[in-house]
C-alpha positions in Angstrom: 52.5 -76.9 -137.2 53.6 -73.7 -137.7 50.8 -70.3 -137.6 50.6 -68.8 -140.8 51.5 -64.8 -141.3 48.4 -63.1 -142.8 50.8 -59.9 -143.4 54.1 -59.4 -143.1 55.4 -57.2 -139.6 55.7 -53.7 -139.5 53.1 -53.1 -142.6 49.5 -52.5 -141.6 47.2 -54.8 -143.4 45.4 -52.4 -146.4 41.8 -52.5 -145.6 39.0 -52.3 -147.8 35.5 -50.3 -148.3 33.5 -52.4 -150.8 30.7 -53.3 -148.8 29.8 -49.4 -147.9 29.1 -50.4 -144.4 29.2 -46.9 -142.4 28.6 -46.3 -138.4 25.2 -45.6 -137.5 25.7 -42.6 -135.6 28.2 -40.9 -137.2 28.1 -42.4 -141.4 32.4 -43.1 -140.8 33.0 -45.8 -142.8 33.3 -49.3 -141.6 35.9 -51.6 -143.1 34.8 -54.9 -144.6 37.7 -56.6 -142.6 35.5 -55.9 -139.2 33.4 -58.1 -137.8 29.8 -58.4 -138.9 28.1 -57.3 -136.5 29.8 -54.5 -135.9 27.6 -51.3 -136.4 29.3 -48.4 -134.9 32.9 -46.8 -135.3 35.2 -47.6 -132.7 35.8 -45.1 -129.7 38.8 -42.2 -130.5 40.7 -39.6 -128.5 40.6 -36.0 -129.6 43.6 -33.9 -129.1 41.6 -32.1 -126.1 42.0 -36.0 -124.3 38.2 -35.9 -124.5 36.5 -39.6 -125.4 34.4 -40.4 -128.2 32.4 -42.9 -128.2 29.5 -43.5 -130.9 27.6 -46.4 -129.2 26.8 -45.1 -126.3 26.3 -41.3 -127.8 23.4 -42.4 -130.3 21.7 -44.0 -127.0 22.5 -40.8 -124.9 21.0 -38.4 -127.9 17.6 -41.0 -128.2 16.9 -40.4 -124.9 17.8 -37.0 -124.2 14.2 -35.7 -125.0 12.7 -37.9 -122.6 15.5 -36.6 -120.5 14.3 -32.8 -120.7 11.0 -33.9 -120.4 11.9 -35.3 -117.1 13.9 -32.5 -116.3 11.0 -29.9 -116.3 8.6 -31.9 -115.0 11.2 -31.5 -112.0 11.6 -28.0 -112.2 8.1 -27.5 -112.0 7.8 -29.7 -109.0 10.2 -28.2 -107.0 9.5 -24.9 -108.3 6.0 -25.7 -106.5 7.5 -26.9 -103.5 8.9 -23.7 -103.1 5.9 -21.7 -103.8 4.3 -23.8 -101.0 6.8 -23.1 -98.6 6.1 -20.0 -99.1 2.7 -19.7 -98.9 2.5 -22.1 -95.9 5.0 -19.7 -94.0 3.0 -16.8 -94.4 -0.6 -17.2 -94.7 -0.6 -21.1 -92.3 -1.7 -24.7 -93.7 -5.7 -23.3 -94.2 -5.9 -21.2 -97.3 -8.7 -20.5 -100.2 -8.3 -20.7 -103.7 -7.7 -16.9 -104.1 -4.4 -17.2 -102.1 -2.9 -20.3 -104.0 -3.6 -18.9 -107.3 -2.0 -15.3 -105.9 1.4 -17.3 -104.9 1.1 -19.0 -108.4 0.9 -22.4 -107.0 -0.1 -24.9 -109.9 -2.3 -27.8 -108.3 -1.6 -30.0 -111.6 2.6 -30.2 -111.1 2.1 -32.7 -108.6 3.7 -36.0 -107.8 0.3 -37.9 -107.2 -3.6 -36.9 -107.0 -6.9 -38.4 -106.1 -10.5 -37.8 -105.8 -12.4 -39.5 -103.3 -16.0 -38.3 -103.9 -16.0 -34.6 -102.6 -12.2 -34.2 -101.8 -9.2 -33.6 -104.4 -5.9 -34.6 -102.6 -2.6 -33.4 -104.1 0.6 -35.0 -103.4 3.7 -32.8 -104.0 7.3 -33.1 -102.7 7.3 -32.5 -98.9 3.0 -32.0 -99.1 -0.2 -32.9 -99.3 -2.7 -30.5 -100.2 -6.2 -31.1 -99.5 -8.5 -29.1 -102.1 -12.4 -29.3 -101.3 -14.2 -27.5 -104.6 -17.4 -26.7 -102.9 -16.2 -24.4 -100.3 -13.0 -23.4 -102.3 -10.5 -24.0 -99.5 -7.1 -26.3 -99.2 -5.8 -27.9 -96.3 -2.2 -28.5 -96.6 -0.3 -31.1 -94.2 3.6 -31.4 -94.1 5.0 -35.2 -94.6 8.4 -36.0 -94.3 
């Protein structure tokens, strides 16, 4: 049996709009001769050589504020870390509140806390920071 010619060759097939189907990141029009469960424009090059691609840049831009999020909870972690470093090199691993709240040290940016009854322990980056309220000193012990 011989295959049937849906257009002729060298003339691009006319396509149509009717069904106002658009890309969901970017409203471009969809054509109605796509397949149906197609939702977003297919990927271009710009005249720069630089990629487009909808799909995955409407996932990138729903997660990018969880991203930032992330991204200065960090900072603040490691902006910590440094402060401790800091502190530790100077004043030694036995300090009072006075001197933590002097280097700026935030106690709440950590990685992990507990409370076991009488003793606060704060888990940062490289330490762990031993608070005891009562007597208002910190212990603070490098892990690796």
């Amino acid at each position: 049996m011989k295959k049937r010619k849906i257009h002729e060759p060298g003339i691009n097939p006319i396509f149509t709009y009717i069904q106002n189907r658009k890309c969901e990141h970017c409203d471009a029009p969809i054509e109605d001769q796509a397949r149906a469960s197609k939702r977003h424009c297919a990927s271009w090059v710009d005249e720069f050589g630089i990629k487009h691609d909808c799909k995955r840049q409407k996932h990138a831009d729903k997660h990018s504020r969880e991203d930032e999020f992330l991204q200065a909870l960090n900072a603040g972690v490691k902006d910590n870390n440094k402060k401790i470093d800091k502190m530790v090199a100077e004043k030694g691993n036995v300090v009072t509140t006075e001197v933590i709240n002097a280097y700026g040290i935030e106690l709440t940016k950590c990685v992990d806390f507990e409370f076991d009854g009488r003793i606060f322990k704060s888990q940062f980056l490289n330490y762990y920071i031993y608070s005891n309220p009562i007597s208002q000193t910190h212990k603070i012990e490098r892990y690796e």
